[in-house]
N, C-alpha and C positions, 0 to 999 in steps of 0.2 A: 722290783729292782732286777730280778732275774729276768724279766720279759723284756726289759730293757736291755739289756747287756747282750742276751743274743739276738735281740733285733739287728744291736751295732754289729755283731759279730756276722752275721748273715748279711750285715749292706757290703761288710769293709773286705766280703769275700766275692761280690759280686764280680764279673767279668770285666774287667775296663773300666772300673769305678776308677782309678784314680785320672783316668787318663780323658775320662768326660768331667769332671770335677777339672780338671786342668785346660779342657779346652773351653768351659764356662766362664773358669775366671778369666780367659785371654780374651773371651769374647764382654765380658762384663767388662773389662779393664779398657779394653781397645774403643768400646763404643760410650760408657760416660766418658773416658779420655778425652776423647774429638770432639765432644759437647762441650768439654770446659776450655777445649786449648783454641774450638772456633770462637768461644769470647772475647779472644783478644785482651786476658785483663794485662796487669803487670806481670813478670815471669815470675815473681817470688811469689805471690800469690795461689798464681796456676799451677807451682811446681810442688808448695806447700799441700795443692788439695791432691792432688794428682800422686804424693807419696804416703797419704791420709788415707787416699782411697783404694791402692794399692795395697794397705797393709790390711784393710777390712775389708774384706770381698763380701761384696751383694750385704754388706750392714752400710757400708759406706756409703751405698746411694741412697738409702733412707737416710742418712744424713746430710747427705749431699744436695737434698728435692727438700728439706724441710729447714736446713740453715744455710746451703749455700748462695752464692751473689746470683742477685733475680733482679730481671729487667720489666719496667712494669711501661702501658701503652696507657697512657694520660689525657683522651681527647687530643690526641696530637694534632692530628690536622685544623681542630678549633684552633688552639693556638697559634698556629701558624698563620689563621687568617685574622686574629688577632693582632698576631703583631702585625702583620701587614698594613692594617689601621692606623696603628701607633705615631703619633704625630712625631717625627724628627728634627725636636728639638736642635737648638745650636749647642752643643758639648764645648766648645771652644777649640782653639788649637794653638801647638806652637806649646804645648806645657803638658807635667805627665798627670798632673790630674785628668786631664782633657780628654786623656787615652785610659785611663782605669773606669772615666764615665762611659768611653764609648766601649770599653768591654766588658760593664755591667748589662747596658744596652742589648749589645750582640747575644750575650749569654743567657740573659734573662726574659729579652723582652719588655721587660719595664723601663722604661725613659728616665733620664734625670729629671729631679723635681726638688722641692722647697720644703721646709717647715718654719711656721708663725712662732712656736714654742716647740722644744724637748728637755724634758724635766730627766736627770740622772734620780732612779727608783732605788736607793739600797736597802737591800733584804727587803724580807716580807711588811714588816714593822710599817716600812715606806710603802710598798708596794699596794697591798690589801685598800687600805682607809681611802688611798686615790683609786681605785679602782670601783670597791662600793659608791665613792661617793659621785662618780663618772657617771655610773649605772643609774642612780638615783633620779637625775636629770636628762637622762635617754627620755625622747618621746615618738619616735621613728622605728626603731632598729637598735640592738644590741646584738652584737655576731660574736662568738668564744669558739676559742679552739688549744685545746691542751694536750700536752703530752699523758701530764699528773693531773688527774682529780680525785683525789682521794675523800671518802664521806666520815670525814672529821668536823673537829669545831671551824676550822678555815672554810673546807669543802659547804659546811652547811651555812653556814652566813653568806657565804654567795649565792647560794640555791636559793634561800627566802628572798633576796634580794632582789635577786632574779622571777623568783613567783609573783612578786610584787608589783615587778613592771608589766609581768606579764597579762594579769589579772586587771592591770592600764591601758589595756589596746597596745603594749609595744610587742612588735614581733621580735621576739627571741630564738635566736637557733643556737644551740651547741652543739660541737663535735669535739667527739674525745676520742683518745687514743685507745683501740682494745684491750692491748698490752697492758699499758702503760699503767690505766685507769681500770685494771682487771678489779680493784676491791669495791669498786663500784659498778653498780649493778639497774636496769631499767628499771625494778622496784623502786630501787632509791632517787631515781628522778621523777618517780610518779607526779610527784606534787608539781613538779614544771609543765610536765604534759597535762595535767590537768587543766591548770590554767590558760591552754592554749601556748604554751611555748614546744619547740622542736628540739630532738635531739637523735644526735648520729653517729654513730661508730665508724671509726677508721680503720679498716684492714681486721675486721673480725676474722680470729683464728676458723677453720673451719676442718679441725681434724676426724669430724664425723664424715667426711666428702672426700675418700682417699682421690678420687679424680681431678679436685680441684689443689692444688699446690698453695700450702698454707702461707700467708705472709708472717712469719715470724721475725724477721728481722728489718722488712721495711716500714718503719714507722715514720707517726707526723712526729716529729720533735718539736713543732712551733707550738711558742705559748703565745698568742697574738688573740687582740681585744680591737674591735671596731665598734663606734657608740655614734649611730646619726650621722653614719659618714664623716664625722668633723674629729674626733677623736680615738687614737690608737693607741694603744702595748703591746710591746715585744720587748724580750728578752729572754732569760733564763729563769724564771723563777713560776713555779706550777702552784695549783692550786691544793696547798697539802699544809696540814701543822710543821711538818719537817722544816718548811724555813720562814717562818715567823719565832722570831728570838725573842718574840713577846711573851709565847707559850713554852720553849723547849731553851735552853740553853747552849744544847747544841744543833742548834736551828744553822742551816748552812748557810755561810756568806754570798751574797750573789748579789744581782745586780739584773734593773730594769728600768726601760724608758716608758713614760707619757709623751705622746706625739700629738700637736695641733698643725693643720694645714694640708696642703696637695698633697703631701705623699702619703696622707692616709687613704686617699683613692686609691694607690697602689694598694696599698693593705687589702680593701675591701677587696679588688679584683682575687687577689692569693685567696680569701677566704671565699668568696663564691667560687673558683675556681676547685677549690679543696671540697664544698657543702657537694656542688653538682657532680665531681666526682664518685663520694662517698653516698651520697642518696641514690645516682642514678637520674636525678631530675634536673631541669632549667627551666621549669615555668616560674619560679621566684625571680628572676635576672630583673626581669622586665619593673617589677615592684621596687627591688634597690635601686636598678638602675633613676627611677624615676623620684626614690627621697634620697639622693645625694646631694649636695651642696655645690653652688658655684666654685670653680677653683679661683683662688686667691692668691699670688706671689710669695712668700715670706722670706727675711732675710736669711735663713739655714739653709745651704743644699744639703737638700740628702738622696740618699738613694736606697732604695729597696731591694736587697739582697735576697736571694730566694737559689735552694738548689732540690736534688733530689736524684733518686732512681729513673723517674722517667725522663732524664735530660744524660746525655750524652756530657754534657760541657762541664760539669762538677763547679758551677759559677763562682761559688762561694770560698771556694779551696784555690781556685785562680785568683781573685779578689786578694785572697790574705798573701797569696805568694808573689803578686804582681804591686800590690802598696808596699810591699817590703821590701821588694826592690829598688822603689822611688827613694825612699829615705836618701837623706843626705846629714841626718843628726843622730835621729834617735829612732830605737823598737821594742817599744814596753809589751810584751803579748804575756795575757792575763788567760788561763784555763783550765779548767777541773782535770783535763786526761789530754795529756801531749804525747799524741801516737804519733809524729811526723810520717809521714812518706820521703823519698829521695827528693822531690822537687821543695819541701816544704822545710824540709832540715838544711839541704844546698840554701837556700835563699837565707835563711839567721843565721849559719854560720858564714855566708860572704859577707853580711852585713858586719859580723862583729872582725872579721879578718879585714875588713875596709876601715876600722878601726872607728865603729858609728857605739853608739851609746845602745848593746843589746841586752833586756834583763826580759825572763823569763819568771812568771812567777804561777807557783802550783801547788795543789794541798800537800801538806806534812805526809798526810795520811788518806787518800784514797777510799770512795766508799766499796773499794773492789781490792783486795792485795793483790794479785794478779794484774792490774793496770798500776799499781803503785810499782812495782816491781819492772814491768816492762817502761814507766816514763823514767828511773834509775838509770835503766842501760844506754838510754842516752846521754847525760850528766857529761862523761866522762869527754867524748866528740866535743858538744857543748863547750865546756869549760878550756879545751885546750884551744877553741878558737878564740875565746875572748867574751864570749857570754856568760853574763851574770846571772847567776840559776837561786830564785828564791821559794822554800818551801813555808808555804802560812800554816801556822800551828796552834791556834786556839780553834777554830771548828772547822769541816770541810769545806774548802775554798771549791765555788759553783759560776762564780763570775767568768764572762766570755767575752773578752775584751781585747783589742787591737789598737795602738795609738803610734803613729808615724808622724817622729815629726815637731811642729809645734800648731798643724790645723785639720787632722786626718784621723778620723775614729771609726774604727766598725765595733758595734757591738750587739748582740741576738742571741741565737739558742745555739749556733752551732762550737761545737767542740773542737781542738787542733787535733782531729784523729781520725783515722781510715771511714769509723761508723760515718760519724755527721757529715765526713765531705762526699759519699759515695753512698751510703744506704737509706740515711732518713731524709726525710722534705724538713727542710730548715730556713729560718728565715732572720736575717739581720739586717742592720743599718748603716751605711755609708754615710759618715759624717764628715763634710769640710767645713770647717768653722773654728777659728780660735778659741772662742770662747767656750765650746764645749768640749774640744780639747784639753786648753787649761782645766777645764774641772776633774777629767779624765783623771789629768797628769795627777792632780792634789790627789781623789781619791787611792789611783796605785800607790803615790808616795807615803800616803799612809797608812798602806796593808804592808809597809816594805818596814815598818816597825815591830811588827809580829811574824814576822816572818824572816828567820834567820838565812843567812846569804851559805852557801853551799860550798864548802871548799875541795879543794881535789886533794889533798892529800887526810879527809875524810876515814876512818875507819871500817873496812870493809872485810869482813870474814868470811873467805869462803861458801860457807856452809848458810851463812844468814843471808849474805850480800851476792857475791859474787854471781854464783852456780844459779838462786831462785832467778837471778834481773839475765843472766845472758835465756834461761830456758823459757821465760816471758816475753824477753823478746825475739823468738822466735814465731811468735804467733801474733806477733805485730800486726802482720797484713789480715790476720782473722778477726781482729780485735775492731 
């Protein structure tokens, strides 16, 4: 302790210590500065990290290089001569569906298209038994990609299932999230490799490699399922005991589709385009491309939503602020974590000051108090424009749902919050269809039973209420 104390003593007497100490941190300061303000993000953002890193000199950029917003380079120019291909469809005109097709299009790259059948998945219960029993009858190809794979009773009953076809001649590839799916481990998918199936990591951390910039925060959020080209899943719900209500009781409420027809082509494209990312490879293209299925018409348009870091255009976060401005009745928006941004909060609160039918509906309780607190400090905006705010309160509400209207549904993995519209690859569905609408509608109207409605004059304590939801929400844009 002695040899410490006048080491300090001997630095803190040095000639100009404080005065090269002070021109470090101006130059530390001035140079991440102009790395974060030439990103151009929003100002609350950049002004938020910019007084972060201000107040931690030279720690701040080790946080700043390992969680701050990162821009990632995706086969771009593939893409681009990809879409160039892209056959241009007739979108229609003269109507605003016409224009939310053609700025799925522009944004995305994926065309408008069709499905033959889409099955509404709730919770895992629903979800698991059609998906094993999908898999079951693959004889081509089975492609998975998840956020959650956890190696539980869920996690393993797909794995055998999966060994099974494997061990059939069907080529299997999985890709899972590094993060996401950290409790699981290449050991434990031994048995699928062994069988001849493949499996791949998305965005492996790499903090042994200080040269390489760890992706910590961009992840795949999609849980999407391609079976033989003809058959697809997507939505909200991973592959983990947490939300099969069969096993846990507080298994989380969520929601997911089964997809028949042409827009499971899209799918497939999202998921080789994710595989050949994540592996580094493209000599497989050529094999899917060649056991896909004739496309066929079906009476459902849909459209395949997709966004992510490596796209400038945030598709998906446009989508939900551009259908909601179509409304001419109603705006049921169903989500686990409602972080709005300024364009996304402007657009439901004009709808409910237009005097349209807006309800909002979101967990009691948060698997995070820190986003439960920060989606609070909205409430208050919300309610006095006319929005009806419901909190569900028997288990964590996981569902990601959007419904304008009486023939207009998006519904996928993505969240109404900063993460899923700007950091993870996410992918949903554009639904114009009555009929699956209607069903939309019954299911919210019946989560709108358990879920008590949100009054403003509400009790609010300081100390509990107040003070935690405004200091939450100031880390909104971090969130």
């Amino acid at each position: 302790m002695e040899y410490w104390l006048q080491l300090w003593y001997g630095l803190e007497h040095l000639p100009h210590l404080r005065a090269w100490l002070t021109a470090g941190w101006v130059v530390y300061l001035l140079g991440l500065g102009g790395w974060i303000v030439l990103q151009k993000r929003e100002p609350a953002a950049t002004l938020s990290w910019l007084i972060s890193l201000a107040a931690l000199p030279y720690i701040g950029f080790l946080i700043y290089y390992v969680l701050g917003p990162q821009r990632i380079v995706r086969h771009r120019a593939r893409r681009q001569r990809h879409y160039a291909r892209l056959p241009r469809e007739d979108t229609g005109s003269g109507d605003e569906s016409a224009e939310l097709r053609t700025l799925a299009l522009t944004t995305t790259g994926l065309p408008p298209s069709t499905a033959c059948e889409v099955r509404l998945l709730v919770d895992g219960g629903h979800k698991y038994p059609a998906l094993l029993a999908a898999i079951a009858q693959a004889h081509e190809h089975i492609h998975l990609e998840y956020y959650i794979y956890n190696p539980d009773r869920t996690g393993g009953a797909l794995l055998e299932a999966l060994v099974e076809r494997a061990r059939a001649g069907v080529k299997v590839r999985l890709l899972v999230d590094a993060m996401g799916s950290k409790l699981a481990n290449r050991r434990y998918f031994a048995p699928l490799l062994e069988a001849g199936g493949e499996l791949a990591w998305f965005h492996p951390t790499r903090l042994w490699l200080p040269w390489r910039r760890p992706w910590l925060n961009l992840r795949t959020h999609r849980k999407l399922v391609v079976i033989d080209g003809k058959i697809g899943f997507l939505g909200g719900i991973n592959i983990t005991d947490e939300e099969d209500e069969r096993l846990r009781e507080d298994a989380y409420r969520d929601l997911h589709l089964q997809i028949k027809g042409d827009v499971v082509h899209a799918l497939q494209d999202v998921f080789v385009e994710d595989w050949a990312y994540a592996t580094e490879r493209s000599d497989f293209i050529g094999d899917v491309v060649r056991t896909m299925p004739p496309k066929q018409p079906g009476p459902i348009r849909a459209q395949l939503l997709i966004s992510g870091p490596d796209s400038r255009w945030e598709a998906i976060h446009r989508m939900h602020v551009s259908a909601i401005y179509t409304a001419s009745r109603r705006v049921w928006l169903s989500t686990p974590y409602f972080v709005p941004g300024e364009a996304a909060m402007m657009a439901l609160t004009s709808a409910a000051l237009g005097g349209l039918d807006v309800r909002l509906l979101v967990p009691k309780m948060s698997d995070s108090r820190l986003v439960t607190w920060c989606v609070r400090s909205f409430y208050d905006d919300l309610l006095a424009a006319g929005v009806k705010v419901y909190e569900y309160g028997p288990r964590m509400l996981h569902s990601k749902a959007l419904l304008v209207d009486d023939a207009l549904a998006i519904i996928g993995s993505a969240n109404f919050d900063n993460r899923s519209f700007r950091l993870n690859f996410e992918s949903s569905l554009l639904l114009e269809d009555a009929g699956m609408a209607a069903e939309l509608a019954q299911l919210i109207e019946r989560e709108f039973a358990s879920a008590p409605r949100v009054r403003a004059d509400r009790p609010r304590p300081l100390l509990s209420a107040r003070l935690p939801e405004a200091l939450a929400r100031l880390l909104a844009p971090l969130l």
